[in-house]
C-alpha angles and dihedrals in degrees: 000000000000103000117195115218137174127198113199114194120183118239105244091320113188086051104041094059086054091062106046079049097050114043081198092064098047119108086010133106109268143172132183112231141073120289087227120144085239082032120134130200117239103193141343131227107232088250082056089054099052078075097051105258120141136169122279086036118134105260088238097053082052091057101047088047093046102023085180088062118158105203108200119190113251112253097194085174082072110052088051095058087046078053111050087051088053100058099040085064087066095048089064090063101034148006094214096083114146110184115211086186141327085289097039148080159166114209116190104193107163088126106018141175091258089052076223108161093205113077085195088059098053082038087057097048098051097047080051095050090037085070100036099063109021090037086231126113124223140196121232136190126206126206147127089264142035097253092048091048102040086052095050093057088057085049104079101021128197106056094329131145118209129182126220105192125198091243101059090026101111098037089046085055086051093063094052123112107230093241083057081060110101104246099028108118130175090284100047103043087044084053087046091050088057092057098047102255115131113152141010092291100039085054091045092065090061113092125232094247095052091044092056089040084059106035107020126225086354097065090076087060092046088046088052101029080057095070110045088265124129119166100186120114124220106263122205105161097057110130118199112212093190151005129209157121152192154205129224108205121235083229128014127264141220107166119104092217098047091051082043077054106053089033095067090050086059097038079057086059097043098065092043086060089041086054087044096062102028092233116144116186152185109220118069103198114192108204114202130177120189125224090264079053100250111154126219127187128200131188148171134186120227126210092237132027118271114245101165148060104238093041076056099040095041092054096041086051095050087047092049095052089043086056121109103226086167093213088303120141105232129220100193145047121187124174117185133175113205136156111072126212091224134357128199145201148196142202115238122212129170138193139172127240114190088238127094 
């Protein structure tokens, strides 16, 4: 079955809403964050990027490399709204919306709303609706499956729109480079490098067998992805029960400061993931596992959902401090956010059309 997916990302989105929101931002370097010594950017404005700056860069790095540099306070109330107008664009054209983030998503429109055959044409009019009425502009790729298609809307940015056909799918995998790969991050294309695998057909030599012996489950999907080939459907009933991390220490700790410390590194990951999947709940959980490896776990349980770092950050810190370490150096830090107010879920049908 030739399935058709899109995949919309949003171009530097945080930032992008500031400044459509603020005419003195506009045209200027700008991340969203906060220029704090332990500060973190959240996201970049692509003038911001000419320097260098990206999110998840440390607020001061941002500033040596842009010295130039607006900072503008996250208002995650109103991504969400941006958001929420966003997806219910998509709605409008298909069921099978499976959101990555609020600036992210997989469309399956095989058989779509519209009962448009040409999965380009619906891409184009939502990009198209997408800046008519949140004033923003996205990317979006186009292919017969979700790796294909994530990769493509990468492929024009800004506000571009690129086309992987079945036809030219396995020798345009062969060009990429492997960071260009979803799922590839820094580690992995740094392990890849060492074996000599630098792009789609250095890592299509390589046979199934020998890619799981070096990376594990994950080799399957890089034998497949290598190809052309992606297997995954577009899922929009799944329902996340919970969203966390954590950070095993190179040595153990046992200063309040320095735990204080690595806890709000995860916290920081925490709410990226929280954004990711769009989950927002009640209950803050603080993992902890002592140097004999014995694990504790804290809670507690807040009146409303938490939607913000600081709101996180704030609650972990207070259960840390509650928690009784007992003089013992620790190993490991976990935070965690359970308990949703509502969950939701969606039937998923698919059908093919004979158009690409």
């Amino acid at each position: 079955m030739v399935r058709k997916i899109i995949h919309i990302d949003m171009d530097a989105f945080y930032a992008s809403v500031e400044q459509r929101d603020n005419p003195d931002y506009r045209g200027k370097p700008l991340a969203v964050g906060y220029p704090e010594s332990r500060g973190v950017v959240a996201a970049a404005s692509y003038e911001a990027r000419r320097y260098g700056v990206r999110s998840a860069m440390a607020s001061t790095m941002a500033l040596k490399k842009c010295p130039q540099l607006i900072f503008a306070p996250p208002r995650f109330e109103v991504y969400h709204s941006v958001s929420h107008q966003i997806m219910q664009i998509f709605l409008d054209y298909t069921d099978l919306v499976e959101p990555l983030s609020l600036d992210e998503a997989f469309l399956d429109v095989t058989d779509n709303k519209k009962g448009n055959p040409s999965a380009t044409i619906i891409a184009r009019e939502i990009k198209q609706r997408i800046k008519e009425e949140t004033g923003l502009t996205a990317s979006a790729g186009v292919s017969f499956n979700k790796f294909l298609a994530k990769i493509a809307s990468d492929y024009r940015k800004p506000d571009g729109l690129f086309v992987v056909r079945p036809q030219v799918a396995e020798k345009f995998v062969e060009t990429l480079k492997v960071e260009q790969f979803f799922g590839v991050g820094k580690v992995t294309a740094e392990k890849m490098h060492r074996h000599r695998i630098y792009t789609g057909a250095d890592l299509k030599q390589r046979s199934e067998p020998e890619l799981v012996q070096l990376f594990g489950k994950a080799g399957h999907q890089y034998y497949l992805n290598a190809r052309g080939l992606d297997y995954r459907e577009v899922e929009s009933d799944r329902i996340t029960k919970s969203v966390s991390a954590e950070s095993t220490f190179d040595r153990d700790k046992d200063s309040v400061l320095h735990l204080q410390l690595e806890l709000y590194q995860v916290a920081l990951e925490v709410i990226k993931r929280m954004e990711k999947e769009q989950f927002f709940g009640r209950t803050v959980t603080v993992k902890i596992k002592f140097a004999d490896f014995r694990i504790i776990t804290r809670s507690r349980t807040l009146p409303e959902v938490v939607k913000d770092f600081q709101q996180l950050w704030t609650t972990a810190k207070s259960i840390l401090r509650a928690a009784d370490l007992g003089g013992q150096k620790v190993r490991l830090l976990g935070l965690g956010i359970s308990n949703a107010a509502e969950s939701t879920n969606r039937k998923s049908i698919q059908l093919q059309l004979d158009l690409f």
